[in-house]
N, C-alpha and C positions, 0 to 999 in steps of 0.2 A: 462630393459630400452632400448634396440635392439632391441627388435622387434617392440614394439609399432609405432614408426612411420611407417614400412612397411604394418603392417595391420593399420592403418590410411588411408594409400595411398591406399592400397586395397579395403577397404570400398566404397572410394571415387571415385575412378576409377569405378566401378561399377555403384554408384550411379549415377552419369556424365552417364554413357553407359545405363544404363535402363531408365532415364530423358529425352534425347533424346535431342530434341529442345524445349519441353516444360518444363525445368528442372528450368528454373528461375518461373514460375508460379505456378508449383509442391511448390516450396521452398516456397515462399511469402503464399501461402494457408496453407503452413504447421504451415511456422511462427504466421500466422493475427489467426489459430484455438489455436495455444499454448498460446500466446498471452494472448486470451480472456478466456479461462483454466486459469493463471495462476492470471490474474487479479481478477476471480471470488473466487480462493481460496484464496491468500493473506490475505486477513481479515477474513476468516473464519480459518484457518489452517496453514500457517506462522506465520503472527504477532503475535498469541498470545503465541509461542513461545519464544519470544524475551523479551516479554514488558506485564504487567499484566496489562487489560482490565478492567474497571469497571463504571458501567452507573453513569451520574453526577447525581447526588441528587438533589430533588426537591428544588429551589428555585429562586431567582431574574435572577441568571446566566439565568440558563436554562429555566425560562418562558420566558426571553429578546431574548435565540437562536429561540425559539420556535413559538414565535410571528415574529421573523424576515425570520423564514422560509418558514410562513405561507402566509406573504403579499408577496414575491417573488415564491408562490408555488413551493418552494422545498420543494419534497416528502422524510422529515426528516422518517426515520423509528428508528432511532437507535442513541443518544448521550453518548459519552464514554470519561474517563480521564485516559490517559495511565500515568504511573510514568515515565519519561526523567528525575525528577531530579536522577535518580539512577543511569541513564547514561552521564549525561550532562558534567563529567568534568574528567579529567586522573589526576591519582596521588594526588600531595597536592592542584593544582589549580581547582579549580569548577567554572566552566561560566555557567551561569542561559539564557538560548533561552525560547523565547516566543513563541511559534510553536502551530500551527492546523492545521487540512487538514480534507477536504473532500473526500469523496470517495463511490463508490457503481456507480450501473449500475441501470437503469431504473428504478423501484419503491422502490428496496433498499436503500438506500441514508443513509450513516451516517457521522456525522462530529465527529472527534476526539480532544482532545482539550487536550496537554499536561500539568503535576500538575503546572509546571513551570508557566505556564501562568499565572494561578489561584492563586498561592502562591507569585507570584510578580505584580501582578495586572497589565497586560502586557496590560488587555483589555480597548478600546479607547473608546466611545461613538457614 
């Protein structure tokens, strides 16, 4: 646990010294390409470690996402129900969240819609 902060400072002291005066624009390019790296993997290779993925089944739900994606031209490629009830509550107390999100980059596009939702009929008209 000693040394690690001196090679921390060392690293950094270098990297300061090789960055020069362009080391804040260095940074920001480094961070805006990891950034969009990690955004792209997330839903391909995170999340689906976490929470089990599976496309919603044909019917009312999802011809109503389907048709509402349609006249707003989002470019839906992908609808999925993750299980949140398996995480939704600690110990003996269970609270039930209403939860979706969208997500995807340019012609990817997919909306997630947690069972929670679906299983409490969370969804509004």
């Amino acid at each position: 646990m000693g040394t690690a902060p001196p090679l921390i400072e060392t690293y950094q002291s270098a990297l300061i010294q090789k960055g020069g005066p362009y080391l804040a624009i260095y940074l920001w390019g480094f961070i805006f390409v990891l950034s969009i790296v990690m955004m792209t993997l997330y839903p391909i290779l995170i999340a689906p470690l976490f929470n089990k993925f599976t496309p919603l089944p044909d019917g009312q739900l999802r011809d109503k996402i389907e048709n509402l994606a349609s006249s707003l031209k989002f470019p839906l490629k992908k609808l999925f129900v993750v299980d949140g009830s398996t995480r939704s509550g600690h110990s003996n107390v269970r609270i039930q969240f209403c939860i979706a999100y969208m997500y995807g980059f340019f012609s990817n596009k997919r909306i997630v819609l947690y069972d929670t939702l679906i299983q409490q009929e969370c969804m509004l008209e």
